[in-house]
N, C-alpha and C positions, 0 to 999 in steps of 0.2 A: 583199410581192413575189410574185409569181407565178412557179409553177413554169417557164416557158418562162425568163422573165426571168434566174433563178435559174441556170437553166442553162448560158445564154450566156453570163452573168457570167463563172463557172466557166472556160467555155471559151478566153475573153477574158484570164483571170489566166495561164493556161497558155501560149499564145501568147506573151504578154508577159512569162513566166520561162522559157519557151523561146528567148526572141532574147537575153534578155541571159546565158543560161548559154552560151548556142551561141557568143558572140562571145568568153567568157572564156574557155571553153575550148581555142578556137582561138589568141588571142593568150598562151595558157600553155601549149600543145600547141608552137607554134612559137619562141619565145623560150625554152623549158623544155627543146627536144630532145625532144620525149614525143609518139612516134607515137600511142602509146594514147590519149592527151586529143585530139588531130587526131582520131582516128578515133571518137573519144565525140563529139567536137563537129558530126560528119556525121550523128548521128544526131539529134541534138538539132537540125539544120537540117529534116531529115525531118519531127521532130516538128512542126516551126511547120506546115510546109505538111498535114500530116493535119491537125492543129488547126483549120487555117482547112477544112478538108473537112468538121470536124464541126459547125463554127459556120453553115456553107451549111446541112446535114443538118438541124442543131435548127430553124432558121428556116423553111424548109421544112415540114419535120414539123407546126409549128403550125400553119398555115394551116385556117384550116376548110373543114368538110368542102363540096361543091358537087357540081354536077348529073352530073358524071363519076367524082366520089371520096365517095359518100355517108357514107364512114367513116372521114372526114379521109384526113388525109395522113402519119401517122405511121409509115406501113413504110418511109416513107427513110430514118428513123433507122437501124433494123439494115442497111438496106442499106450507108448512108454506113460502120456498124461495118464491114463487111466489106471495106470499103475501104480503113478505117484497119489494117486486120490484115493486109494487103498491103503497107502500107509499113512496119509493121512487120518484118515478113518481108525486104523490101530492107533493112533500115536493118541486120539481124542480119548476112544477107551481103553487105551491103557493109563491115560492121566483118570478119566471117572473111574477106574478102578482102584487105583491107588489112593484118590481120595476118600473113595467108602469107607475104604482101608481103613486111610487115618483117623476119619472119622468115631471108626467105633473101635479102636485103641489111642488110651489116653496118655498125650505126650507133652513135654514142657516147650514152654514159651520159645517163640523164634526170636534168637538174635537181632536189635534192633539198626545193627549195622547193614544185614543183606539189605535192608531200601535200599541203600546206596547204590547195592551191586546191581539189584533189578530196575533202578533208576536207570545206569548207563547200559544195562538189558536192553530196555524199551527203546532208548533212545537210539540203538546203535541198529535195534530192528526193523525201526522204523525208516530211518533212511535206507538200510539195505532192502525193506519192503519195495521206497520207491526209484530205486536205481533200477530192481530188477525187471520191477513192471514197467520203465519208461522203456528200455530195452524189449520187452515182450514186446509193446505197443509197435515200435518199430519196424520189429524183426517180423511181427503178425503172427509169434509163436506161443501156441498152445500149451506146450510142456513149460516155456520159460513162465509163461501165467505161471502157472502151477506151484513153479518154482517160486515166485514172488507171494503167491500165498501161504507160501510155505514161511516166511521170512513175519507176513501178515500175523500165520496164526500163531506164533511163537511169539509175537508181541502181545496178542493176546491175551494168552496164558499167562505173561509175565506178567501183565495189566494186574489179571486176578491175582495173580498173587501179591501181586504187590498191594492192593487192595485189602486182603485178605490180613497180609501179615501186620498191616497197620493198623486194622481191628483188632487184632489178638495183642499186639503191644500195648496199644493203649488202650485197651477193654480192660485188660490183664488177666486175670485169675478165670476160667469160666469161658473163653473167650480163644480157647487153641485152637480150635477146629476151623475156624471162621476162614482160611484161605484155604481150606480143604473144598466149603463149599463152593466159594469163589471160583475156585477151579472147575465145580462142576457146569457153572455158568458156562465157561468158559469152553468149554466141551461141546456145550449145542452150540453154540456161535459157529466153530469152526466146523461140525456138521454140516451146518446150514451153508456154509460157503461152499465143501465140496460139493454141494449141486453145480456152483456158480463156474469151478471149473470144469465139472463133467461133460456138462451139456454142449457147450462151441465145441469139445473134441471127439461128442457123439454127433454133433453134424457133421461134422471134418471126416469122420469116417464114414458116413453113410452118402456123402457129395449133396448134402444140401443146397441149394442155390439162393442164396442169401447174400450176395455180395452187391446191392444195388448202387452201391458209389463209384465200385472199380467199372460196373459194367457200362456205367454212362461214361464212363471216362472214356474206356473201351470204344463206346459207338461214335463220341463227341473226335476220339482222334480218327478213326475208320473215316469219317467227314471226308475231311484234312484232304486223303490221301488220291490223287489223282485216278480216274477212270471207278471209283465205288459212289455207284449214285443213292446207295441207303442200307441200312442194316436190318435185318428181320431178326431171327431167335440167335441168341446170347448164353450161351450156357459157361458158368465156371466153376471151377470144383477145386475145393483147396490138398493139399498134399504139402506137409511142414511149410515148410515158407514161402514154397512154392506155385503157385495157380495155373488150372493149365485151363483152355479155351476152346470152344466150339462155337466157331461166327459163321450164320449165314450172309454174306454180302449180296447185294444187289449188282449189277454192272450194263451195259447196254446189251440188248438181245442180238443185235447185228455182229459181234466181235466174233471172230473166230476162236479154235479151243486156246492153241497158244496165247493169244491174247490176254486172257481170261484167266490163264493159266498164270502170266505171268503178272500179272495184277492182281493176282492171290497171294504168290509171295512176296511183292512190294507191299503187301496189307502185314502181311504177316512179320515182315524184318521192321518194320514203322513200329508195327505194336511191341514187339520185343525190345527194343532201343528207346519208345518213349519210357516202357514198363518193364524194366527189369527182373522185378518178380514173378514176369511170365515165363513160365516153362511151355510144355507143346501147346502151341495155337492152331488148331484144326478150319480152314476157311474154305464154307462150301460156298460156290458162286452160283447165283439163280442171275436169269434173266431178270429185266424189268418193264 
């Protein structure tokens, strides 16, 4: 399977444990008395619709590259990220809004059944947390971050409230509001993470040069490869999953151009074939 392929999948799973939490939540929010699960379950609707933003983004992203875009199309990935970290930012305060809400209207006791439901809540976000971010890791993608924290901060929230609603059970009387607050916790939490995804996809768009594992990898095969006697400047710039390269090679000063020429792209098809997630590899050759 191919990494685009791979991706969507992913995306696809999320969407689709996104609709059916969003709809339990709500009909266990509302038959439960548990503004908290109502207000988890707005987030969780949130999520579908970023979800389907990242699954436009990856499909996008793949396209090759053409006469207007010579370097693919991959910066709609962190762009489509920076989207999804906008809705996450609504989905925070529109959950601190609804708990103010509830807070300063007085409502009866949450059902002490919903634990159950935001018990296998948590549990089922959390794994889906970590499937999606092993898959990011992989894929080296920005948006699927995103998306995993997405899965992160909805366990969260479930956290609080499940926190929350077991104050107000067994506090009992005096004691409704208490996963209202919880939730507000819960609010900055996932605030504070959307830095955590902003930032790698405000590099990603601006071509930070930040990659110093791949680049040694980079120089460590360049070695390797017959007639390159050293590497000078390394530049790489990410584009969705893709990296593209600018290596100065060293090679003997005696060769003529062909030569030279043709030991730039034996440098170049070696990198491509050890490193698949290379997209255009640019290799200028200096004497040495």
């Amino acid at each position: 399977m191919s990494f685009s392929n791979l991706a969507i999948r992913t995306v696809i799973f999320s969407i689709i444990t996104n609709a059916v939490l969003a709809a339990s939540k709500f009909l266990a929010g509302i038959f439960g008395n548990s503004y908290a699960l109502i207000a988890d379950g707005i987030e969780s609707t949130v999520d579908i619709f970023a979800s389907f933003l990242v699954l436009l983004g990856l499909k996008y992203a793949e396209r090759p590259a053409d006469e207007n875009h010579p370097y693919g199309h991959g910066k709609a990935e962190p762009l489509i990220t920076f989207v999804v970290v906008v809705f996450l930012i609504i989905s925070a305060f529109t959950i601190a809004w609804q708990a103010i809400k509830n807070i300063q209207t007085p409502h009866a006791l949450p059902a002490s059944w919903t634990l159950y439901v935001l018990g296998g809540i948590i549990l089922w976000k959390e794994i889906s947390y970590q499937i999606v971010m092993s898959r990011s890791k992989k894929l080296k993608s920005s948006s699927l971050k995103a998306e995993a924290w997405h899965h992160r901060a909805d366990a969260i929230t479930s956290v609080a409230a499940f926190i929350g609603i077991s104050v107000a059970i067994f506090g009992g009387e005096g004691f409704e509001v208490a996963d209202d607050y919880a939730a507000l916790v819960a609010c900055g939490f996932i605030l504070y993470n959307c830095y955590g995804i902003f930032r790698p996809a405000l590099s990603e768009v601006m071509d930070e040069n930040n990659f110093s594992e791949l680049t040694q990898e980079i120089r460590e095969i360049s070695q390797k490869v017959e007639g390159i006697e050293g590497t000078e400047k390394c530049f790489v710039r990410k584009a969705g999953m893709t990296y593209h390269v600018d290596l100065h090679a060293h090679v003997r000063g005696d060769l003529t151009v062909t030569e030279g020429h043709d030991i730039a792209h034996k440098l170049k098809d070696t990198l491509r074939k050890e490193i698949p997630e290379l997209g255009n590899v640019l290799i200028h050759i200096e004497p040495s």
